[in-house]
N, C-alpha and C positions, 0 to 999 in steps of 0.2 A: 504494500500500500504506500502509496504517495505521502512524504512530510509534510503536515501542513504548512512547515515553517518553508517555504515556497513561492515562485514567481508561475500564474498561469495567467493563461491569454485563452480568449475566443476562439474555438475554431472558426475559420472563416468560412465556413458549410452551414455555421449556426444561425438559425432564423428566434427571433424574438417577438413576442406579442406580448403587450402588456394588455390584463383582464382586469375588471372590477373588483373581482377578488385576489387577483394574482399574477399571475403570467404563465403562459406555457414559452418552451423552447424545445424548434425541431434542429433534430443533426438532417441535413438533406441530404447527404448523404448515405446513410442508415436510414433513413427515416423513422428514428424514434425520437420520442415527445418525449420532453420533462415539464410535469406540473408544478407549478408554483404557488404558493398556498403568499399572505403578505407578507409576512415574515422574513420567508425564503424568496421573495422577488425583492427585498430590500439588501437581504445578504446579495444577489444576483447584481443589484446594479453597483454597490461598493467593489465586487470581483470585476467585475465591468471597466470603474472607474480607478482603481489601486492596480489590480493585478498580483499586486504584493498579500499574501495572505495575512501577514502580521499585523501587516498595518488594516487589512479589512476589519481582523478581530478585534485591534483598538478600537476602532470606530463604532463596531456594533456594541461593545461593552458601553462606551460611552451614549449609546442610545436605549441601549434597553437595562432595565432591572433585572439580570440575570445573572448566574454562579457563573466564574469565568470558567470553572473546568466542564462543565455544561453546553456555556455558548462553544468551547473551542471542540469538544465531541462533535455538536451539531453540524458546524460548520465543516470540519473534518469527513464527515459520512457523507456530505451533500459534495464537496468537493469531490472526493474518491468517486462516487458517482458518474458525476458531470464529465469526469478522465476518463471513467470507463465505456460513460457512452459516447465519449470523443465530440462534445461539447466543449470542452477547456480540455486545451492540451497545456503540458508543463512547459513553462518558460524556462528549466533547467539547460543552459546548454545553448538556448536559444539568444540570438544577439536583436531578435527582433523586441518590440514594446510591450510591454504587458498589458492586458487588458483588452481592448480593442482596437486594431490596428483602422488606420485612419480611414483607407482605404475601403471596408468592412461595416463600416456606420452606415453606410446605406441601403443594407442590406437587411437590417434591422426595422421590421414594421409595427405601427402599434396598433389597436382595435380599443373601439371603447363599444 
């Protein structure tokens, strides 16, 4: 399994919707979905915008009332995931940007 203490980036196959409640994201690839519940669409767009997991996990500590060894599990299984279904690949290695590469933003749609 992946350290969370880690740089991932989007893959760029990945499609994004944000929902009333949440968000889904498709690999097009694969075409598998990930649901997003608010929570996890807020973890989503910090990964988005950091790329750096540490610093995502500051961020979400400083927003929500939760045990850090908790938030850092959470975010960990959701992460492992996201790699598995080749949604975020690992920035390990990689000299390109974390997060979402500039190029890739427009690929990304939203639905209300």
């Amino acid at each position: 399994m992946p350290d969370i203490r880690q740089i991932v980036r989007v893959n760029p196959n990945t499609l994004h919707s944000e929902l009333e409640s949440g968000g889904v994201l498709l690999q097009v690839e694969t075409g598998q979905y990930y649901g997003l519940d608010a929570v996890a669409e807020r973890f989503w767009e910090l990964i988005v915008e950091y790329g750096d997991l540490d610093r995502v996990e500051r961020a979400l500590l400083q927003e929500y009332c939760v045990d850090a060894a908790v938030l850092a599990n959470d975010l960990r299984i959701m992460v492992n995931d996201l790699i598995e279904k080749q949604i975020l690949d690992t920035g390990i290695g990689d000299t390109g940007s974390p997060g979402r590469d500039s190029d890739d933003v427009g690929r990304e749609t939203t639905q209300r």
